[in-house]
C-alpha positions in Angstrom: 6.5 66.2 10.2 6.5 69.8 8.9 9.7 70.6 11.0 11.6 67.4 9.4 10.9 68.1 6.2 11.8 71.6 6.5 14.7 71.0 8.2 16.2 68.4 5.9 14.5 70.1 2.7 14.6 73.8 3.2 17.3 74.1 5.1 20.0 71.9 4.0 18.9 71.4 0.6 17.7 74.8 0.0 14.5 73.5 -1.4 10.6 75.2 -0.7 8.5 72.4 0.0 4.8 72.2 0.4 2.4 69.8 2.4 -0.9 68.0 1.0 -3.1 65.2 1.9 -5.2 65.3 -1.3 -4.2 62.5 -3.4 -6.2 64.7 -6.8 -3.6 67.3 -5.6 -0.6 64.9 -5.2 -1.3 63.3 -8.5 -1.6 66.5 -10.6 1.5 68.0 -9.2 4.0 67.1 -12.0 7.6 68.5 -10.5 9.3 66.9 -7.8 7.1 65.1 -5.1 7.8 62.2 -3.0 4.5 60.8 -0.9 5.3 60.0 3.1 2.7 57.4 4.8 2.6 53.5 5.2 1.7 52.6 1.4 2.9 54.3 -1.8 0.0 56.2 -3.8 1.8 55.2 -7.6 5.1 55.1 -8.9 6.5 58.1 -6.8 9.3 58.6 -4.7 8.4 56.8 -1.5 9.2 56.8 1.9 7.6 54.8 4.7 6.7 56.6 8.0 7.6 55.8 11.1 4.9 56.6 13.7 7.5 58.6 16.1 6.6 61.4 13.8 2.8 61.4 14.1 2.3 60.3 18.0 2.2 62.6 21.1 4.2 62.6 24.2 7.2 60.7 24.7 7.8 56.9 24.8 11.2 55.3 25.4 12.1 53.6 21.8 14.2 50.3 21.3 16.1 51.6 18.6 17.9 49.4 16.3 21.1 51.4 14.5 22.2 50.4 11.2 24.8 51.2 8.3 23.9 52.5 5.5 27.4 53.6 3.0 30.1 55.2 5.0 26.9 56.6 7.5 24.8 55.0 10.2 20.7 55.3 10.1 17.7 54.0 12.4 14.5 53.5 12.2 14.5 51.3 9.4 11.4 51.0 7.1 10.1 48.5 4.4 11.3 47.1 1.2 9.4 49.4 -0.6 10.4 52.2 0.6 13.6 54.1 -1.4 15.2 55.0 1.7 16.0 52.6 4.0 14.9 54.3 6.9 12.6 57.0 7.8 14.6 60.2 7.8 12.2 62.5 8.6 11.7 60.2 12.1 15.8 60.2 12.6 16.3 63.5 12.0 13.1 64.9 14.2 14.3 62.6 16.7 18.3 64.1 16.6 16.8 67.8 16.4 14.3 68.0 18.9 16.7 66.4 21.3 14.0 63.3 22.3 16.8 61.0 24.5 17.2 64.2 26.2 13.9 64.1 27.6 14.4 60.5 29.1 15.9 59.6 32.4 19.4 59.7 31.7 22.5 60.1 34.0 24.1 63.9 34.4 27.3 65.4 35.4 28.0 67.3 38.9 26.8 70.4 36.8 23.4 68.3 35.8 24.9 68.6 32.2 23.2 65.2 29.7 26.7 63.6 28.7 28.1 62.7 25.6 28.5 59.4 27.0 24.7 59.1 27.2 23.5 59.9 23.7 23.1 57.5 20.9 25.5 59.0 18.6 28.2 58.3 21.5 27.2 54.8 21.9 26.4 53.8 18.6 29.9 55.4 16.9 28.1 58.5 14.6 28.5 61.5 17.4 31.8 62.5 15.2 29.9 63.2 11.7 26.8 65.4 11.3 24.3 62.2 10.0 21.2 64.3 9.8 23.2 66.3 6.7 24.7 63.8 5.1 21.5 62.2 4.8 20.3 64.9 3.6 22.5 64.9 0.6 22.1 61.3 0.0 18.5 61.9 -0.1 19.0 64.6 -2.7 21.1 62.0 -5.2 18.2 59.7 -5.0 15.7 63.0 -5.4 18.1 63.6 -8.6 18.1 60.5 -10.1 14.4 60.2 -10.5 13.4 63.7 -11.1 16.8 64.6 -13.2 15.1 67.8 -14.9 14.9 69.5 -11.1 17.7 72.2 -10.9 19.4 72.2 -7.1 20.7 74.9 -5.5 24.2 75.2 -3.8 25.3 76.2 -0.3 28.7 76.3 0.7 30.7 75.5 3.4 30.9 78.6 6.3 32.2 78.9 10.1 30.7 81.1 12.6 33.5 81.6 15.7 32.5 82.1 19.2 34.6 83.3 22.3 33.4 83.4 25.1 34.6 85.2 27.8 34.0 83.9 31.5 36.8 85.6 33.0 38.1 88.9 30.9 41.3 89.8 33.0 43.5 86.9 35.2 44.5 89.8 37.6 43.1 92.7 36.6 39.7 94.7 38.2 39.0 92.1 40.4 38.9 94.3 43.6 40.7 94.8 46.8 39.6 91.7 48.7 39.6 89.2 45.5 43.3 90.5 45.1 44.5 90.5 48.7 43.2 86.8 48.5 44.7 85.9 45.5 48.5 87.2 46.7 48.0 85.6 50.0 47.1 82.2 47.6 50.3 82.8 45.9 52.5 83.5 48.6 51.0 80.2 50.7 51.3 78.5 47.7 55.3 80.0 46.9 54.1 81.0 43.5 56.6 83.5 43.4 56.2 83.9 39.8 52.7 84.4 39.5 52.8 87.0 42.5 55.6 88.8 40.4 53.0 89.3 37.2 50.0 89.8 39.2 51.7 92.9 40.4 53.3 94.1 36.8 50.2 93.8 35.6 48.3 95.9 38.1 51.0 98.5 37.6 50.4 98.5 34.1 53.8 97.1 33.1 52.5 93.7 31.6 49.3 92.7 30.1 47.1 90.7 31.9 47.5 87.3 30.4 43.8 87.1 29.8 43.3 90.2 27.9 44.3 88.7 24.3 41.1 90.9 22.8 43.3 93.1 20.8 44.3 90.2 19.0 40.6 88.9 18.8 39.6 92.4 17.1 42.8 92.3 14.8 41.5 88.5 13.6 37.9 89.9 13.3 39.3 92.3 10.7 41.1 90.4 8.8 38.4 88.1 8.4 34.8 88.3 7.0 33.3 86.0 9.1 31.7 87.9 12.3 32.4 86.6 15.4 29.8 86.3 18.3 31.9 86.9 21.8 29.9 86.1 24.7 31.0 87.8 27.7 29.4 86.9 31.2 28.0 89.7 33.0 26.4 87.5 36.0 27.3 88.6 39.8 30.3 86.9 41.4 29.1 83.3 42.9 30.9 80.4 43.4 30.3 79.3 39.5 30.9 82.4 37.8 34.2 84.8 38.9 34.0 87.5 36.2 34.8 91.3 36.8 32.0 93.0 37.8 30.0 94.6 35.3 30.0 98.3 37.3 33.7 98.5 36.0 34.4 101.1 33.7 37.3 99.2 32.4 35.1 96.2 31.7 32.0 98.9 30.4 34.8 100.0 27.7 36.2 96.7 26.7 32.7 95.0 25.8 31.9 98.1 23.6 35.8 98.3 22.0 34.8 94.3 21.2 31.1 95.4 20.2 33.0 98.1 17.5 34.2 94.8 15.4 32.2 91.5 16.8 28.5 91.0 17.3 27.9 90.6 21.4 26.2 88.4 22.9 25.4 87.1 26.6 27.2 84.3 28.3 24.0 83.5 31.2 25.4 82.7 34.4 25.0 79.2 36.3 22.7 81.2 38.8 20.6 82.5 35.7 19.8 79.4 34.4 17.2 78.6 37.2 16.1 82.0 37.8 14.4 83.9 35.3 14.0 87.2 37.1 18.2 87.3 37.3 18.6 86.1 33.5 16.2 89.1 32.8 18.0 91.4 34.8 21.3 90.2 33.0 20.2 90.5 29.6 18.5 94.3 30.3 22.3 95.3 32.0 23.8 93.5 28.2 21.5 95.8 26.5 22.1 98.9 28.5 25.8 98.0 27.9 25.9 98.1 24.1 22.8 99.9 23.1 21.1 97.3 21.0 18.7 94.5 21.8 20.1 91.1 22.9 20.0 88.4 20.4 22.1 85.4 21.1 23.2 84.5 24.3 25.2 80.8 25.8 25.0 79.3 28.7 27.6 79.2 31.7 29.5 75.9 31.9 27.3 74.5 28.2 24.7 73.7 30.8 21.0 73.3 29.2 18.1 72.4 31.3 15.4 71.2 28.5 13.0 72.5 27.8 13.1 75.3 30.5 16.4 76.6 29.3 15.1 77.5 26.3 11.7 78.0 27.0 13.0 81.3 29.3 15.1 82.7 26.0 11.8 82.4 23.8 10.2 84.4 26.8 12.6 86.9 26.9 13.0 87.3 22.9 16.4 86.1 22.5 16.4 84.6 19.0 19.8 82.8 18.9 21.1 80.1 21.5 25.0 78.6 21.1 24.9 76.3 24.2 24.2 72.9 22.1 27.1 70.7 22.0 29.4 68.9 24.4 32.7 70.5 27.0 34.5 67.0 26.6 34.1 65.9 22.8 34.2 67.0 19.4 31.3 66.1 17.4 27.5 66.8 16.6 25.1 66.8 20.0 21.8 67.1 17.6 23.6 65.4 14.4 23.9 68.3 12.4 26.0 71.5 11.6 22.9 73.3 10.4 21.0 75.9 12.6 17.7 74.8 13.4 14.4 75.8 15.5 13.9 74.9 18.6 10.8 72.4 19.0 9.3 72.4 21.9 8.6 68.9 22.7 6.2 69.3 25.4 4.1 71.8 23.8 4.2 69.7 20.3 5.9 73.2 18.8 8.0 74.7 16.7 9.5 77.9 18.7 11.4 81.2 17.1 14.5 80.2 19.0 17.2 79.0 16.4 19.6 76.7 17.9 23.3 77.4 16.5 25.2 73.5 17.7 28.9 74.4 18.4 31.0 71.1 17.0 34.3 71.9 19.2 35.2 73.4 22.2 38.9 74.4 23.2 38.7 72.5 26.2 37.7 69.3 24.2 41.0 69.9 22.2 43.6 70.6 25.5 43.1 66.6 26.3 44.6 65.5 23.0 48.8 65.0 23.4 50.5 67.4 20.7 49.5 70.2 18.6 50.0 68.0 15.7 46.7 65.5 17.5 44.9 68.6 18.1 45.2 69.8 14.2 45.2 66.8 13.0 41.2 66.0 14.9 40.3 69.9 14.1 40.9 69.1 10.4 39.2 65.9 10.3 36.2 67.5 12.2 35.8 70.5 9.4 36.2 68.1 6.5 32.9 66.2 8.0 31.3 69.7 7.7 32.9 70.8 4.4 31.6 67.3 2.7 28.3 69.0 3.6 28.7 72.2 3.1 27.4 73.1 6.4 28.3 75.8 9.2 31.7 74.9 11.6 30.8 76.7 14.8 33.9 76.8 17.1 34.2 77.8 20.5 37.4 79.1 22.2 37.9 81.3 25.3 39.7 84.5 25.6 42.5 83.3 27.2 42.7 80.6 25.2 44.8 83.4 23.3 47.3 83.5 26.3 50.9 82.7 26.6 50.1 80.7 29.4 51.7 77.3 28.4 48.5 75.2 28.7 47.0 76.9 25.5 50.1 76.9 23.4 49.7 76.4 19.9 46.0 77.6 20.3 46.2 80.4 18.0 47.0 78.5 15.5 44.2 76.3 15.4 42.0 79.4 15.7 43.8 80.7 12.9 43.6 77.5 10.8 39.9 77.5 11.4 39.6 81.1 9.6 41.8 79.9 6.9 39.7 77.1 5.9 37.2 79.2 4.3 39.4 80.7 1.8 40.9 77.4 1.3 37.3 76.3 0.3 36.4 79.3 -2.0 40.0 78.3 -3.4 38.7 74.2 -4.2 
């Protein structure tokens, strides 16, 4: 109950709220107080409670979604109540990601699908509900205590690259090359074979290496970027340059000069603790300062292990939380929150940052114009709110390479929209 209301309270609304079960104490308070059980006390604000909130373990819920304005809601409550539904029990269930914990179908990767979530199936994955209840709670908050002075957040972005694979051709080694010419030639990619061997010259940039034009976007922008570069050993999931590489040594401190660094975990990391540690201690060693975000290899989470192994290891931040395929809100919010540890009935130290749009979500949609045309509509849900648009693009998302044309652009229009906000 205590993480709900902190979530939707604290967090979004930016107000300090306090807990009491002594009605004398309820009934003397005389600023804003709203009583949350099965009857009202007097002629406070109300709101019913579901029992999802107050019972242990996990049970699989019949739940019945609903409209409510332009917004959907569940777990609907009494007449009485002056909220339809039981936000606190919506949003705890959202946050804490309960359907997660249930049987539910994967992907080849074991990744829990878009297509398997409520918000999919129910039409709401595409606006961040647990907010924009949150500010329709705060109209009905204002209308009965109108003396109660609200303050304002605004709208933010936090960017994230992420870096799987830093250079196309470059530092990959003798017998990774010699494969990939004998690819090309079998394959009569004349062309290709042609740049591979400019670039190891030194003629031509590797097409991956856009991180000039990363650092000269991080300047001329106050939002910090976190770029997650991947670190793991070479395995059939993960094909990055080897960390040994002084090239690669150099480039993640040149990044680390401008942008905050974190750790992309490799797919082998993710089951095995002692080679996640080992990765984040070769980070640290890399850049001289502790580790504190870090985001899994292919947006894979494993809960509650996944994140139980970051709290273990001290990493604060995580940015895996969101979907490859779609746009939208995975835990129904573009607010960071705490990881609670379902299992263990706890709130953890880990704050969950939900990215809202991957590149890769954006490639399947026709034109450029479709592609700006869904990022804009997806920042205006998190403007209305005045929340945090976390964006994730690769490095060579930057390329020339004609797949990610035009990506810039929305990367550039995503930087934009800040100013355009302070402008409004």
């Amino acid at each position: 109950m205590t993480y709900a209301f902190k979530h939707i309270v604290l967090r979004i609304l930016n107000v300090p709220v306090s807990f009491t079960t002594t009605v004398e104490e309820f009934i003397a308070h005389d600023s804003m107080k709203i009583s949350y059980t099965k009857q009202p006390l007097s002629s406070e604000l109300f709101i019913r409670s579901h029992e999802l909130i107050f019972e242990q373990g996990l049970s699989d819920l019949d739940i019945n979604v609903q409209d409510w304005g332009a917004t959907k809601c569940f777990f609907s409550t009494s007449d009485k109540s002056n909220l339809p539904f039981d936000i606190f029990a919506a949003t705890f269930y959202l946050l804490s990601r309960y359907e997660e914990y249930l049987p539910h179908v994967k992907d080849e990767y074991g990744r829990f699908l878009a297509t398997e979530s409520l918000a999919y199936n129910k039409g709401f994955l595409h606006q961040p509900v647990v907010d924009i209840w949150a500010y329709k709670f705060k109209e009905i908050l204002q209308a009965q205590f109108p003396e109660f002075e609200f303050p304002s957040r605004s709208y933010n972005i936090q960017p994230v690259i992420d870096v799987p694979v830093a250079y196309y051709f470059k530092d990959k080694g003798l017998l990774r090359t010699f494969g990939g010419t004998v690819a090309d030639l079998f394959s009569l990619r004349l062309k290709q074979l042609y740049h591979r061997y400019q670039c190891l010259a030194g003629f031509k940039r590797d097409p991956y290496d856009t991180f000039k034009w990363i650092v000269t976007k991080q300047k001329q922008t106050s939002n910090k970027f976190i770029v997650f570069f991947l670190i793991g050993e070479y395995s059939t999931y993960d094909k990055n340059v080897n960390i040994n590489k002084k090239r690669f040594v150099s480039l993640i401190k040149y990044v680390g000069d401008y942008c905050k660094i974190g750790l992309k975990a490799s797919y082998l990391s993710l089951d095995d603790m002692p080679t996640l540690k080992k990765e984040k201690r070769k980070m640290e060693a890399t850049t001289n300062y502790p580790l504190e975000a870090s985001r899994n290899s292919f947006s894979k989470l494993n809960l509650p292990e996944t994140y139980r192994n970051l709290i273990e290891l001290e990493v604060k931040q995580d940015f895996t939380m969101g979907y490859i395929n779609h746009l939208g809100f995975r835990a129904g919010t573009c607010t960071p929150f705490q990881f609670y540890d379902l299992d263990y009935e706890v709130q953890t130290p880990l704050q969950i940052n939900p990215f809202h749009c991957v590149d890769y979500a954006l490639l399947k949609r026709q034109s450029l114009l479709d592609k700006k045309q869904d990022l804009e509509r997806l920042m205006q849900e998190v403007k209305n709110v005045n929340g945090t648009f976390v964006p994730v693009f690769h490095n060579y998302a930057f390329s020339d390479l004609d797949r990610w044309k035009g990506f810039r652009d929305l990367f550039r229009m995503i930087l934009e929209s800040v100013d355009e906000d302070k402008s409004n």
